[in-house]
BATORPA-571695 format. One record per atom (N, C-alpha, C): chain; atom name; x, y, z. Coordinates in steps of 0.05 Angstrom, whole numbers, plus 5000, padded with zeros to 4 digits. Layout:
+--------+-------+------+------+------+
! chaine ! atome !    x !    y !    z !
+--------+-------+------+------+------+
!      A !    CA !    X !    Y !    Z !
...
+--------+-------+------+------+------+
This chain:
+--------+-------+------+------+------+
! chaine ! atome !    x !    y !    z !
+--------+-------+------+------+------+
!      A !     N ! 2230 ! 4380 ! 8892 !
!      A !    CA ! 2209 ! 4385 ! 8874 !
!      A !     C ! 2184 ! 4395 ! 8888 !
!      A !     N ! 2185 ! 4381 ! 8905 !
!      A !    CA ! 2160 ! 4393 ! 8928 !
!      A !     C ! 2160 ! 4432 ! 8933 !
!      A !     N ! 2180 ! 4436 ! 8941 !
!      A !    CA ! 2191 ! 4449 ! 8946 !
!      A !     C ! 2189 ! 4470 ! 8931 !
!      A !     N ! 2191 ! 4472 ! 8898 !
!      A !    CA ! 2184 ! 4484 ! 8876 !
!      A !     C ! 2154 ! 4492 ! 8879 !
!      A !     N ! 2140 ! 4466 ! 8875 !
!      A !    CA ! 2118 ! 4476 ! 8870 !
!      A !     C ! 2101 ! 4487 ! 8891 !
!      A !     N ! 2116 ! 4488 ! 8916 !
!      A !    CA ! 2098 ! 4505 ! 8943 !
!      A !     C ! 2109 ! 4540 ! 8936 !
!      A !     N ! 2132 ! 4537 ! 8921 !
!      A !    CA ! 2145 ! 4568 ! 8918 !
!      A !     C ! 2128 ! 4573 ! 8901 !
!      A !     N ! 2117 ! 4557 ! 8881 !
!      A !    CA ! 2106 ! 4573 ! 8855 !
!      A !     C ! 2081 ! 4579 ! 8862 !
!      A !     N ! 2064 ! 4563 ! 8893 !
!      A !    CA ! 2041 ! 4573 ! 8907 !
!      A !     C ! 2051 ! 4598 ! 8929 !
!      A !     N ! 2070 ! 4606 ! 8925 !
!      A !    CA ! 2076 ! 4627 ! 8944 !
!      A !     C ! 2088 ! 4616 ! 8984 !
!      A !     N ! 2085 ! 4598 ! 8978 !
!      A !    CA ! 2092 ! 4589 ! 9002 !
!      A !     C ! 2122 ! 4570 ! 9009 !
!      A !     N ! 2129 ! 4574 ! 9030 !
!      A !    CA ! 2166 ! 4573 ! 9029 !
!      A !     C ! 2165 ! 4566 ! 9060 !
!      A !     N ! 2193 ! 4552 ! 9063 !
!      A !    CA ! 2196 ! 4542 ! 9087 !
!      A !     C ! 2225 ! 4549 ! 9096 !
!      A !     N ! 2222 ! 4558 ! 9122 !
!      A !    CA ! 2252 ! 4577 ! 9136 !
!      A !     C ! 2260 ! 4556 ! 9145 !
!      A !     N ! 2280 ! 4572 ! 9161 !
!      A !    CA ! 2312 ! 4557 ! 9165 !
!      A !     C ! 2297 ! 4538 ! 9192 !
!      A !     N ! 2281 ! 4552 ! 9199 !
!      A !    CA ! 2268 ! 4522 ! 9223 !
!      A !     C ! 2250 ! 4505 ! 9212 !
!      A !     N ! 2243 ! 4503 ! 9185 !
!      A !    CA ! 2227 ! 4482 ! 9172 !
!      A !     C ! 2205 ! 4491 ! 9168 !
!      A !     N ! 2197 ! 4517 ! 9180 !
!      A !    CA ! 2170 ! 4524 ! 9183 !
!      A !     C ! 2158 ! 4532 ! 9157 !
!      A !     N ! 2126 ! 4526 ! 9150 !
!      A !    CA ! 2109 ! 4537 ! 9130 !
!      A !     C ! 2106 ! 4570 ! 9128 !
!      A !     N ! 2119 ! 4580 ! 9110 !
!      A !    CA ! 2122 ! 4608 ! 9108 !
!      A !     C ! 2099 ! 4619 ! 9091 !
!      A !     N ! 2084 ! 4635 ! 9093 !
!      A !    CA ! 2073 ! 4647 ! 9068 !
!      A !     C ! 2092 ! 4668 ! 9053 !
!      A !     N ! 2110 ! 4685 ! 9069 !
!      A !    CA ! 2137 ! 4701 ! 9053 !
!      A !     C ! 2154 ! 4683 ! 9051 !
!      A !     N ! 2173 ! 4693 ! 9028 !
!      A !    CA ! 2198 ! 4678 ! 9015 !
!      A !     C ! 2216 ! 4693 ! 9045 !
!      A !     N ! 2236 ! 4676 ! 9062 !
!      A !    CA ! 2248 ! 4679 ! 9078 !
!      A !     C ! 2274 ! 4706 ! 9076 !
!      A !     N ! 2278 ! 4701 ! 9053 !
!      A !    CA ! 2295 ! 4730 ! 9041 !
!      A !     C ! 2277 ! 4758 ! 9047 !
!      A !     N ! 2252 ! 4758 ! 9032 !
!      A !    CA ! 2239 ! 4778 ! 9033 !
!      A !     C ! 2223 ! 4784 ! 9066 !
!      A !     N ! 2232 ! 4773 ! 9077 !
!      A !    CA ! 2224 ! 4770 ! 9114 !
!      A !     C ! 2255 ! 4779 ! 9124 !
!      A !     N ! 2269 ! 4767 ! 9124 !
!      A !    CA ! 2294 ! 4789 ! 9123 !
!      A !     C ! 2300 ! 4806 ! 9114 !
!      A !     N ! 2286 ! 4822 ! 9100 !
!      A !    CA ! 2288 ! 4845 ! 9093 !
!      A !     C ! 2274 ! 4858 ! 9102 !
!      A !     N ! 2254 ! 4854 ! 9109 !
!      A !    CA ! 2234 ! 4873 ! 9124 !
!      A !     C ! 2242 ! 4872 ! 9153 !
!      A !     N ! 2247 ! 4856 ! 9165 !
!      A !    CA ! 2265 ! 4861 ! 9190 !
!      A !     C ! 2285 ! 4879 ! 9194 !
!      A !     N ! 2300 ! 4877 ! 9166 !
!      A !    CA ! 2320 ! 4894 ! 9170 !
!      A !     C ! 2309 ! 4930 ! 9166 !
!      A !     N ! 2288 ! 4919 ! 9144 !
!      A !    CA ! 2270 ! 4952 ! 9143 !
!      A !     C ! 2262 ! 4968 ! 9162 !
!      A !     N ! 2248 ! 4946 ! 9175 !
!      A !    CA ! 2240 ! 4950 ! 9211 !
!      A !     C ! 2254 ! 4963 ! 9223 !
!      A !     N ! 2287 ! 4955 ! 9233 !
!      A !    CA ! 2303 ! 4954 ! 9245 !
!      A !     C ! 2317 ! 4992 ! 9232 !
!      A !     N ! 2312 ! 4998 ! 9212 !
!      A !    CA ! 2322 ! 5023 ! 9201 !
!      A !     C ! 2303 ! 5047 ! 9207 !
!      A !     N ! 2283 ! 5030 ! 9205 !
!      A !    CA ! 2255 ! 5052 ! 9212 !
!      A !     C ! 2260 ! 5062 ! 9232 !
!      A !     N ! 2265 ! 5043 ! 9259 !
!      A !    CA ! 2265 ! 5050 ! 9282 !
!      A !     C ! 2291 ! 5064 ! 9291 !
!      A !     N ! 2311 ! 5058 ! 9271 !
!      A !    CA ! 2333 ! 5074 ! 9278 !
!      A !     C ! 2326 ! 5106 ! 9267 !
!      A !     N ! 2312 ! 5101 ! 9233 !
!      A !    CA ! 2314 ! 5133 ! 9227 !
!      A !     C ! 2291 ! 5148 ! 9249 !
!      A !     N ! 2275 ! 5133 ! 9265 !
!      A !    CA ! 2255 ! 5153 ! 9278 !
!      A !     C ! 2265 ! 5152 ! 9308 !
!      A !     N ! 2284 ! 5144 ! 9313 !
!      A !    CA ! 2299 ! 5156 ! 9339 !
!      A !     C ! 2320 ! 5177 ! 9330 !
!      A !     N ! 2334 ! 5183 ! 9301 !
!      A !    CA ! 2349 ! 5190 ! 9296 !
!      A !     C ! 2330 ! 5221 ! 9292 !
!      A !     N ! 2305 ! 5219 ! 9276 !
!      A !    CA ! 2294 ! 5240 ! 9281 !
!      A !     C ! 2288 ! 5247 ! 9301 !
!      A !     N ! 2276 ! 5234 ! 9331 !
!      A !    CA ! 2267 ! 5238 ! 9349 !
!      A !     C ! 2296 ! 5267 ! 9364 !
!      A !     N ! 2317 ! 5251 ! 9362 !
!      A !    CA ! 2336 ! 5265 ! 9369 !
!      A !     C ! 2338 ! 5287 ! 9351 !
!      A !     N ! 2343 ! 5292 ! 9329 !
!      A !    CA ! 2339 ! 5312 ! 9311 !
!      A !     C ! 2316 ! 5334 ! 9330 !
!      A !     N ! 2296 ! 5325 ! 9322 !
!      A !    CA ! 2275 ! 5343 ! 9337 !
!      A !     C ! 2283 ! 5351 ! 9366 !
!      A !     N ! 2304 ! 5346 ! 9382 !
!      A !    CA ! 2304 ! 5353 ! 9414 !
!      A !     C ! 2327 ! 5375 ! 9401 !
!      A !     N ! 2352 ! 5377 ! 9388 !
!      A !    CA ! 2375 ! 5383 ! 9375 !
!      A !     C ! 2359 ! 5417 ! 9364 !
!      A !     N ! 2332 ! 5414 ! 9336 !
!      A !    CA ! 2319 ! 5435 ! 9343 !
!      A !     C ! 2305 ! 5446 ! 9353 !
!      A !     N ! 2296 ! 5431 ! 9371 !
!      A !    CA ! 2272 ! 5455 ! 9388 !
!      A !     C ! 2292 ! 5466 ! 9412 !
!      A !     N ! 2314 ! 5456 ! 9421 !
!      A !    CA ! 2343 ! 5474 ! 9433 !
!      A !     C ! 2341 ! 5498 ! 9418 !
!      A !     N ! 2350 ! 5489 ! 9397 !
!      A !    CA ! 2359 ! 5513 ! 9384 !
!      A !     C ! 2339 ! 5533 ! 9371 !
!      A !     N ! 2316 ! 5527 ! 9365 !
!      A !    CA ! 2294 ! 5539 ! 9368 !
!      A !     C ! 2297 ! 5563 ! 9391 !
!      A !     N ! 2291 ! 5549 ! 9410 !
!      A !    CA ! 2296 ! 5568 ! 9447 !
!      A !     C ! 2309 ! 5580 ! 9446 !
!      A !     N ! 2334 ! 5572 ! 9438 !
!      A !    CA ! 2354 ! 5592 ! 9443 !
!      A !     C ! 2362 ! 5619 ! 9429 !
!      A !     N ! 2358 ! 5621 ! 9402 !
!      A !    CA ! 2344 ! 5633 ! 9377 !
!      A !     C ! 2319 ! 5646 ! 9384 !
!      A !     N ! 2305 ! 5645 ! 9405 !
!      A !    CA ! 2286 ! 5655 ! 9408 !
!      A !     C ! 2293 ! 5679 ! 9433 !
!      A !     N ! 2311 ! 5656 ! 9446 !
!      A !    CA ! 2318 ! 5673 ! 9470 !
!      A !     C ! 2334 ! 5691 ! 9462 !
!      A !     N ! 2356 ! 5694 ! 9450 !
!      A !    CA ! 2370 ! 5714 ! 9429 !
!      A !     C ! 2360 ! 5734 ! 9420 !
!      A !     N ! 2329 ! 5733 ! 9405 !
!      A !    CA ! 2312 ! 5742 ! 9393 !
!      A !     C ! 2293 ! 5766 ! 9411 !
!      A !     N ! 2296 ! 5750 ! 9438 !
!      A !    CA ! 2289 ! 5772 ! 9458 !
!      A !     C ! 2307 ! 5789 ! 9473 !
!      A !     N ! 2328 ! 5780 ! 9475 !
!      A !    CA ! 2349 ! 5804 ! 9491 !
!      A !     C ! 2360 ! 5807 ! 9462 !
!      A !     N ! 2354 ! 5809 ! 9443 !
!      A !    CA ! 2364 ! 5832 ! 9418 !
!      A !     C ! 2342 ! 5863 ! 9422 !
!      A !     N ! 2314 ! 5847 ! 9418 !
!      A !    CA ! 2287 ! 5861 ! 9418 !
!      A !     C ! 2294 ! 5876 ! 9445 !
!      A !     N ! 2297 ! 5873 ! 9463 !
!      A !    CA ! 2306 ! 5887 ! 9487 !
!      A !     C ! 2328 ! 5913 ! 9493 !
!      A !     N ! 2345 ! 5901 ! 9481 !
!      A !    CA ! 2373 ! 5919 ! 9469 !
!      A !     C ! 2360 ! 5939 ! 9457 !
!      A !     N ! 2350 ! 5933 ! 9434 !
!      A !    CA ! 2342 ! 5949 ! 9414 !
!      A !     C ! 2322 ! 5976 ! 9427 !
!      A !     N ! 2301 ! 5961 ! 9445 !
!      A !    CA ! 2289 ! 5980 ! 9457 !
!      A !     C ! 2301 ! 5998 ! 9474 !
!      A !     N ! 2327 ! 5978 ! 9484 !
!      A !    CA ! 2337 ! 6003 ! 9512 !
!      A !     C ! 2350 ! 6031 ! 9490 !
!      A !     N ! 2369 ! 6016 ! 9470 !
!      A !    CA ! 2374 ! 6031 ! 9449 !
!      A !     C ! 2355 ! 6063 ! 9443 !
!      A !     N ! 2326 ! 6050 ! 9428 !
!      A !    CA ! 2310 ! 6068 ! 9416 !
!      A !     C ! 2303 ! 6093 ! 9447 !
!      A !     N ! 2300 ! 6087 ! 9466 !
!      A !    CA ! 2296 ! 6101 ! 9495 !
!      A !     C ! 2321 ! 6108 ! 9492 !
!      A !     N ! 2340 ! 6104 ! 9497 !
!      A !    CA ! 2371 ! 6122 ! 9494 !
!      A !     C ! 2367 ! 6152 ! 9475 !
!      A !     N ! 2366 ! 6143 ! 9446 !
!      A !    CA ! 2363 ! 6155 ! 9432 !
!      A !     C ! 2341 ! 6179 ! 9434 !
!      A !     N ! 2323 ! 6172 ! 9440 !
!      A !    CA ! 2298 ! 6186 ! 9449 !
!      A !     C ! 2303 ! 6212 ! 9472 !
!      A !     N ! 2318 ! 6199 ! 9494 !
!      A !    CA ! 2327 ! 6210 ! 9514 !
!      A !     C ! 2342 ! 6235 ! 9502 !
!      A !     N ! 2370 ! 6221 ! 9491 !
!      A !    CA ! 2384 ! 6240 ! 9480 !
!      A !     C ! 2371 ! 6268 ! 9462 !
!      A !     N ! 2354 ! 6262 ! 9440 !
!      A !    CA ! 2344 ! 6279 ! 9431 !
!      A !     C ! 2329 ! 6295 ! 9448 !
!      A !     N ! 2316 ! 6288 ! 9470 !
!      A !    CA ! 2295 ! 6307 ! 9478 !
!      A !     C ! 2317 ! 6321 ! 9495 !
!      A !     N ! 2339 ! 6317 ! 9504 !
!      A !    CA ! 2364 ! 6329 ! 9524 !
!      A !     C ! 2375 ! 6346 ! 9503 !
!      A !     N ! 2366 ! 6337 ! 9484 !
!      A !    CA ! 2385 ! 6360 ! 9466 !
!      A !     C ! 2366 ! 6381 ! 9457 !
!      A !     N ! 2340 ! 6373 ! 9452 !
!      A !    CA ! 2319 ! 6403 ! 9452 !
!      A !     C ! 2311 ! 6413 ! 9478 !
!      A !     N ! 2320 ! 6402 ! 9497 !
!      A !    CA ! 2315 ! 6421 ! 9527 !
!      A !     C ! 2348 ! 6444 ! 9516 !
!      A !     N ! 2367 ! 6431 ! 9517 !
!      A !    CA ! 2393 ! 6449 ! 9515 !
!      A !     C ! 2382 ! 6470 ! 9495 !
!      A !     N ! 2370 ! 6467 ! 9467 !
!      A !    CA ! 2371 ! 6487 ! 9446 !
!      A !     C ! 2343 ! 6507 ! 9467 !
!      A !     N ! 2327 ! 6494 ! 9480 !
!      A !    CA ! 2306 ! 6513 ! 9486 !
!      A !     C ! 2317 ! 6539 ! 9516 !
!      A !     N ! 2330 ! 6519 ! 9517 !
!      A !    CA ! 2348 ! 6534 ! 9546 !
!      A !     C ! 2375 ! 6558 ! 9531 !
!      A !     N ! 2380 ! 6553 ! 9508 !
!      A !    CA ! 2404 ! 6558 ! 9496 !
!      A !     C ! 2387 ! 6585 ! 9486 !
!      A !     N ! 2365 ! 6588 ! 9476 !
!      A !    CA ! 2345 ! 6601 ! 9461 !
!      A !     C ! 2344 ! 6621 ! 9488 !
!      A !     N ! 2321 ! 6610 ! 9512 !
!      A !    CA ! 2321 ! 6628 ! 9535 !
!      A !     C ! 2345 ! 6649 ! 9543 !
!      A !     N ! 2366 ! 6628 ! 9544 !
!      A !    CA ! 2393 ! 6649 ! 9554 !
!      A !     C ! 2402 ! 6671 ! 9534 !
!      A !     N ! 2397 ! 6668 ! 9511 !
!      A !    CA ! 2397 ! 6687 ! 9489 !
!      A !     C ! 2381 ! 6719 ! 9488 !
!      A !     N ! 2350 ! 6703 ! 9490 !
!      A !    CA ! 2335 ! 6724 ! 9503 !
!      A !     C ! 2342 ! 6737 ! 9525 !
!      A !     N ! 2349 ! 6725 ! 9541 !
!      A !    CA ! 2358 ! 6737 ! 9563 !
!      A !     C ! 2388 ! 6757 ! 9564 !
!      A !     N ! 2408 ! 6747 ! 9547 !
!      A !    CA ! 2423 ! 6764 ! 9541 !
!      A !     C ! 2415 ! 6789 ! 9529 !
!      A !     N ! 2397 ! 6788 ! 9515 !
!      A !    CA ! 2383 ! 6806 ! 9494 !
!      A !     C ! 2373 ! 6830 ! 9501 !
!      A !     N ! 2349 ! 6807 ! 9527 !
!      A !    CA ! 2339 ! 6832 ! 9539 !
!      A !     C ! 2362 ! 6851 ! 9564 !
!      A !     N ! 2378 ! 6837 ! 9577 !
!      A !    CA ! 2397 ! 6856 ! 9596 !
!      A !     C ! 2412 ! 6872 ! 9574 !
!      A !     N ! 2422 ! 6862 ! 9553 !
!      A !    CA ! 2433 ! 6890 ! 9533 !
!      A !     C ! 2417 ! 6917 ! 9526 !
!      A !     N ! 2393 ! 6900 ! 9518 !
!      A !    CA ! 2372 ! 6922 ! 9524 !
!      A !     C ! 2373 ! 6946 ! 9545 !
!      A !     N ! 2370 ! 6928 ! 9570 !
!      A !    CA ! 2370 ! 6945 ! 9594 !
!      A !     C ! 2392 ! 6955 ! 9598 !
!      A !     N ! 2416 ! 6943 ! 9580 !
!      A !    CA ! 2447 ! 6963 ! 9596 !
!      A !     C ! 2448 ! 6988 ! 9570 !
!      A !     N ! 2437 ! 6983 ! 9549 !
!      A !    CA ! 2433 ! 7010 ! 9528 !
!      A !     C ! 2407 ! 7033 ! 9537 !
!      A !     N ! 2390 ! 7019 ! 9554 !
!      A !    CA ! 2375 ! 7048 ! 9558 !
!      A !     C ! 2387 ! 7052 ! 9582 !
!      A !     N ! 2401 ! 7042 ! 9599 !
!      A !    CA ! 2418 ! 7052 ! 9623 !
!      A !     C ! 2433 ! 7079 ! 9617 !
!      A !     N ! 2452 ! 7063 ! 9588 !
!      A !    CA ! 2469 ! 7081 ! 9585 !
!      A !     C ! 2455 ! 7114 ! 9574 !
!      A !     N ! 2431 ! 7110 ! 9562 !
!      A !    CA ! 2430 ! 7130 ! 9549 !
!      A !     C ! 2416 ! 7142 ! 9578 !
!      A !     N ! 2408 ! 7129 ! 9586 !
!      A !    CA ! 2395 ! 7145 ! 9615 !
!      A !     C ! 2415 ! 7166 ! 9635 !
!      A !     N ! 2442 ! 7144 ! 9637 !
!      A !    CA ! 2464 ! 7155 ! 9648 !
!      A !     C ! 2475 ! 7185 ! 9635 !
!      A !     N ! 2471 ! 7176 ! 9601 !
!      A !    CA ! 2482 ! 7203 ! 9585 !
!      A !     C ! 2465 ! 7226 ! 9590 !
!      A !     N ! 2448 ! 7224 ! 9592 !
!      A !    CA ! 2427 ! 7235 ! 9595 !
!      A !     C ! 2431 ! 7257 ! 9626 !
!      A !     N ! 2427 ! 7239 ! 9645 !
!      A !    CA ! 2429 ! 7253 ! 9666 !
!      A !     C ! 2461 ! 7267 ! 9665 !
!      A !     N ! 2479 ! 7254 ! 9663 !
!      A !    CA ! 2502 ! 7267 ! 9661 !
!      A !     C ! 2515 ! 7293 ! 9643 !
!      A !     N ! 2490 ! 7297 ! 9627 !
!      A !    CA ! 2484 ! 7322 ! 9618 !
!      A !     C ! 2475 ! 7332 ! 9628 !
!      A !     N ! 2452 ! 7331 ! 9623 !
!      A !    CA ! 2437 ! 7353 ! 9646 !
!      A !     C ! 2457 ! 7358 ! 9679 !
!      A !     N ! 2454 ! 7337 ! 9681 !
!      A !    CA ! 2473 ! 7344 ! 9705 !
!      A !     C ! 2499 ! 7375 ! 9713 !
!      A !     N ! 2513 ! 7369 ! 9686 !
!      A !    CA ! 2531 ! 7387 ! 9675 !
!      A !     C ! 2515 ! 7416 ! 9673 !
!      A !     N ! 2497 ! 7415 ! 9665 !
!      A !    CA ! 2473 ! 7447 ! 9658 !
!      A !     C ! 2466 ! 7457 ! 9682 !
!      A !     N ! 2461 ! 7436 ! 9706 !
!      A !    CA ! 2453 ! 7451 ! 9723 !
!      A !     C ! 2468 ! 7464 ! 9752 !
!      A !     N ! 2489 ! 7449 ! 9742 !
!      A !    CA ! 2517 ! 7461 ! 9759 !
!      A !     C ! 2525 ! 7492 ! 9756 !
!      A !     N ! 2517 ! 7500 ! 9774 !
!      A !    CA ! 2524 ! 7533 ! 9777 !
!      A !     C ! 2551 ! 7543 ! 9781 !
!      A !     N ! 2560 ! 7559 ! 9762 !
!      A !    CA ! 2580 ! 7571 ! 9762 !
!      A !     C ! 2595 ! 7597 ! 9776 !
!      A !     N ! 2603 ! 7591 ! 9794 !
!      A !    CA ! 2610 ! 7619 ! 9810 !
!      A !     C ! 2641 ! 7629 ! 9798 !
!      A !     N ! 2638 ! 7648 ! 9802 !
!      A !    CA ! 2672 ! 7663 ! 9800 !
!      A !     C ! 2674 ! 7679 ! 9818 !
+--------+-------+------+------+------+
């Protein structure tokens, strides 16, 4: 009866006899609350080492992609300007064909030319 009426003042006595102000149930529970807390914040703690790994490494990834990519865009770059040296050189040799045809058509007509006259001024004996 005693007993009652210290519960109904909020006060309770544990398994060692002692004057409790918590009901002994509700003290075991918070121990046990305790006891989860500290598990879920090591469980995060580890969580957090698990991402910031993978963070890094995702990052590191992130840089020899960005790297690639660049050797890539310089490749490309390369290539194109190797290919407008060829069309500018391709262009030159053209002209250049152009102009020696040139010079082998006024050759020829030069050649016709003298090789006529040539013929006119050959003296004829009998």
């Amino acid at each position: 009866m005693a007993k009652d009426i210290l519960g109904e003042a909020g006060l309770h006595f544990d398994e060692l006899n002692k004057l409790r102000v918590l009901d002994p149930e509700v003290t075991q529970q918070t121990i046990e609350l305790k006891e989860e807390c500290k598990d879920f914040v090591d469980k995060i703690g580890q969580f957090q080492k698990i991402v910031g790994g993978l963070i890094g490494l995702v990052d590191q990834l992130a840089k020899e992609a960005e790297n690639e990519k660049m050797k890539a865009i310089g490749a490309r770059n390369l290539l194109k300007s190797i290919a407008k040296q060829r069309e500018a050189q391709q262009q030159q040799l053209q002209a250049l064909i152009a102009e020696k045809k040139m010079q082998l058509e006024s050759r020829k007509a030069n050649y016709s030319k003298t090789d006529q006259t040539s013929l006119r001024t050959i003296p004829v004996t009998g």
